[in-house]
C-alpha positions in Angstrom: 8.4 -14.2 -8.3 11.5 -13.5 -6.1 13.0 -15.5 -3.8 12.5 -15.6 0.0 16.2 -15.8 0.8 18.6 -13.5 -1.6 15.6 -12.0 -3.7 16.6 -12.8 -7.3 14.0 -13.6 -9.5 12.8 -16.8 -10.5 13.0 -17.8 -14.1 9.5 -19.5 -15.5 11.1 -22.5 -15.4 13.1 -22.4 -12.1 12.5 -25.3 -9.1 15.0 -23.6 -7.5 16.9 -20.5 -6.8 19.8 -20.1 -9.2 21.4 -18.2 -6.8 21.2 -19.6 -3.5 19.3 -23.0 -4.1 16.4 -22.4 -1.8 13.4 -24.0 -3.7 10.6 -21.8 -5.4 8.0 -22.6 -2.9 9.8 -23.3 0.4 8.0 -23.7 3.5 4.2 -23.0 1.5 2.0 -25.5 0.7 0.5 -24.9 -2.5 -2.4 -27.5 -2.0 -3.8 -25.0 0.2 -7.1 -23.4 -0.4 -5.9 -19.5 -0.4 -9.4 -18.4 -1.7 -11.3 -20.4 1.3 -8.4 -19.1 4.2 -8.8 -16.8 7.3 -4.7 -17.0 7.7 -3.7 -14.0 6.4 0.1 -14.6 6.6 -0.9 -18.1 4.4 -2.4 -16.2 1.6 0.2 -13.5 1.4 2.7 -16.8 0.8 0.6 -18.7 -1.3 2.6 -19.1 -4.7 -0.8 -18.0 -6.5 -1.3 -14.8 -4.7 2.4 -14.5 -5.1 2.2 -14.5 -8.9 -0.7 -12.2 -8.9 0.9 -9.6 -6.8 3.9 -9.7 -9.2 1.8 -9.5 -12.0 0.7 -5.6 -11.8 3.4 -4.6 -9.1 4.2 -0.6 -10.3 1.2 -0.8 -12.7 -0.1 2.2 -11.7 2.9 5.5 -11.5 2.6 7.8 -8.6 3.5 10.8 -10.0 5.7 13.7 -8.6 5.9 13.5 -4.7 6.1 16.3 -2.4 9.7 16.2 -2.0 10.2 16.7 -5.8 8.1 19.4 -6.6 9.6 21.3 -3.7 13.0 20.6 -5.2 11.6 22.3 -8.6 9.8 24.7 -6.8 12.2 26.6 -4.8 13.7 28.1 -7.0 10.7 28.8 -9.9 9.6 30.9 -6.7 12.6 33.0 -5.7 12.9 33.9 -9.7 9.3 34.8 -10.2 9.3 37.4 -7.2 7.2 35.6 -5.2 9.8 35.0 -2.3 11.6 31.3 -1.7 10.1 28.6 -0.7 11.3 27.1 2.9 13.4 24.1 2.7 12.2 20.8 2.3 14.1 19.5 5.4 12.6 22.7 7.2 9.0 21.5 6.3 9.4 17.7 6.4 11.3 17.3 9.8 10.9 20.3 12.0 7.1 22.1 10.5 5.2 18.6 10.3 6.1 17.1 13.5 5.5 20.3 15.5 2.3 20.4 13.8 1.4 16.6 14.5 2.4 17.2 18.3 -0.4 19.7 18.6 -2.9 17.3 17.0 -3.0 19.1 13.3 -3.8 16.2 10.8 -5.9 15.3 7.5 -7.8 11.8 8.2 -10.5 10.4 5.6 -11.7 6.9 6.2 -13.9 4.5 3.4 -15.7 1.5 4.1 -17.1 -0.9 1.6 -18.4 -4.6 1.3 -17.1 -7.0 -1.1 -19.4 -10.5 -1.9 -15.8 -11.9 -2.4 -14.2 -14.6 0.1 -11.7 -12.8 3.2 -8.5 -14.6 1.1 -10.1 -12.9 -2.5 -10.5 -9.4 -0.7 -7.0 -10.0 0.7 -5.2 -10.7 -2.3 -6.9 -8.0 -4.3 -5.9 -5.5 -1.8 -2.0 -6.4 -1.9 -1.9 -5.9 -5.3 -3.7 -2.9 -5.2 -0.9 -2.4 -3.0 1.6 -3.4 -5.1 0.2 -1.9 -8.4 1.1 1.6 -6.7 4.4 0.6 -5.0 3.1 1.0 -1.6 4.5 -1.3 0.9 3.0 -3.6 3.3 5.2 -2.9 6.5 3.1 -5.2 8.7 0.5 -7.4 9.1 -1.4 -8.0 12.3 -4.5 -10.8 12.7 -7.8 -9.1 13.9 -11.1 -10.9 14.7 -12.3 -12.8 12.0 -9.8 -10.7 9.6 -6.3 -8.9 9.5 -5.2 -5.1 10.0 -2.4 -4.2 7.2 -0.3 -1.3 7.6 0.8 0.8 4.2 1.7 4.2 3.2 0.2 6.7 1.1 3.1 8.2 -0.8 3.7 11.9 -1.2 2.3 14.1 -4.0 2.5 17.9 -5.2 -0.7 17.3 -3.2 -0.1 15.7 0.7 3.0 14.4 2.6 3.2 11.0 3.1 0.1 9.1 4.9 -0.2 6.5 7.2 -2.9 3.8 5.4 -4.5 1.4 7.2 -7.0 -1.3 5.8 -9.2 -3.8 8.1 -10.6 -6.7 6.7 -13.3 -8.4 8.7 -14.4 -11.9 7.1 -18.6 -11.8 7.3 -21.3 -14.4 5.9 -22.1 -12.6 3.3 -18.6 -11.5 2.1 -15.8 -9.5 3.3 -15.8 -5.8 5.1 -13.2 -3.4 4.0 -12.2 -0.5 6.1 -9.8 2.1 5.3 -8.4 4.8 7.1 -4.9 7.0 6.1 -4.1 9.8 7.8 -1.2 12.6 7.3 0.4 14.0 10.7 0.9 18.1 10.6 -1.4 18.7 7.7 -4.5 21.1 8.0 -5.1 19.6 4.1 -4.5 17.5 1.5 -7.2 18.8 -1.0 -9.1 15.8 -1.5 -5.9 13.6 -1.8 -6.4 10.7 0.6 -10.1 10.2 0.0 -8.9 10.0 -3.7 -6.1 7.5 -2.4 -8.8 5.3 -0.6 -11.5 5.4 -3.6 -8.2 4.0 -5.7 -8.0 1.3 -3.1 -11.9 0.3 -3.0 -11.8 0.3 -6.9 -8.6 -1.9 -7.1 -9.9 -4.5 -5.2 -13.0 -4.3 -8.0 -10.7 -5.1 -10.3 -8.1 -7.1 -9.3 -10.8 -9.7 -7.1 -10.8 -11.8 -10.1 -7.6 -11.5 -11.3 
């Protein structure tokens, strides 16, 4: 666990930051019933869910992205005879927007019912999120639920995705929905239904962590 205010780690055995003093669990109130929540922003800070997400965070490696195996690519190309590649900037920042702006894109979407509680499903999707280093870069309440946007990162095969997961709290468990899509790609070769599969299978296994 790291803290809130500087970000250097906690010992086992720290109250307190060693650094700056802030206290371990400032401003949460571990007494709180994570599992049994709807308040998605109180079971993202909840010291339990906390520990769990720090637990398997990078667990699972990536791999080579996109920009990388252009980099070793370019020139394994122009030696071969089969011509250079473009250059990365070229594809990345002038090819892929003008794409998007005429509505090319790759989209796959997954849904999938979990029996578990909407603060089980929750915490077992951040550190699916975690495990593969992909950030949460915001957090929105929805009815009965939360929307959390992510990223799919690059890979020899897609650019970087836009993920999005809704969870919807029902009697009989909790409703996942995942969507990711990549801007300017005509294909991705199976790569973000793969991603989203990863997802629905994390939360499998990291439910009762």
């Amino acid at each position: 666990m790291h803290c809130t205010q500087c970000g250097r780690k906690f010992a086992d055995t720290d109250k307190f930051c060693p650094q700056c003093g802030t206290a371990r669990y400032a401003g949460v109130d571990a007494s709180v019933d994570w599992r049994a929540s709807l308040d998605a922003r109180e079971i993202m800070a909840h010291p339990e869910v906390r520990a769990r997400i720090e637990k398997v965070t990078g667990a699972n490696p990536q791999g080579m992205t996109a920009e990388k195996f252009y980099e070793i690519a370019r020139p394994v190309m122009f030696v071969t005879g089969a011509g250079p590649l473009p250059p990365m900037k070229l594809l990345k920042d002038v090819a892929l927007p003008l794409y998007a702006k005429f509505g090319v894109k790759t989209q796959s979407e997954l849904t999938q019912g979990y029996k578990n509680t909407f603060g089980e499903t929750l915490a077992a999707v951040l550190c699916s999120l975690a495990s593969r280093s992909q950030p949460v870069e915001d957090l929105a309440d929805a009815t009965n639920g939360c929307v959390i946007t992510s990223k799919m990162a690059s890979s020899i095969w897609s650019w970087e995705g836009k993920m999005i997961v809704t969870l919807e709290s029902r009697p009989e468990g909790t409703l996942l929905k995942g969507v990711i899509t990549v801007p300017g790609q005509t294909s991705d070769w199976g790569k973000t239904k793969r991603a989203l599969q990863a997802l629905v299978d994390d939360v499998f296994k990291y439910r009762e962590l």
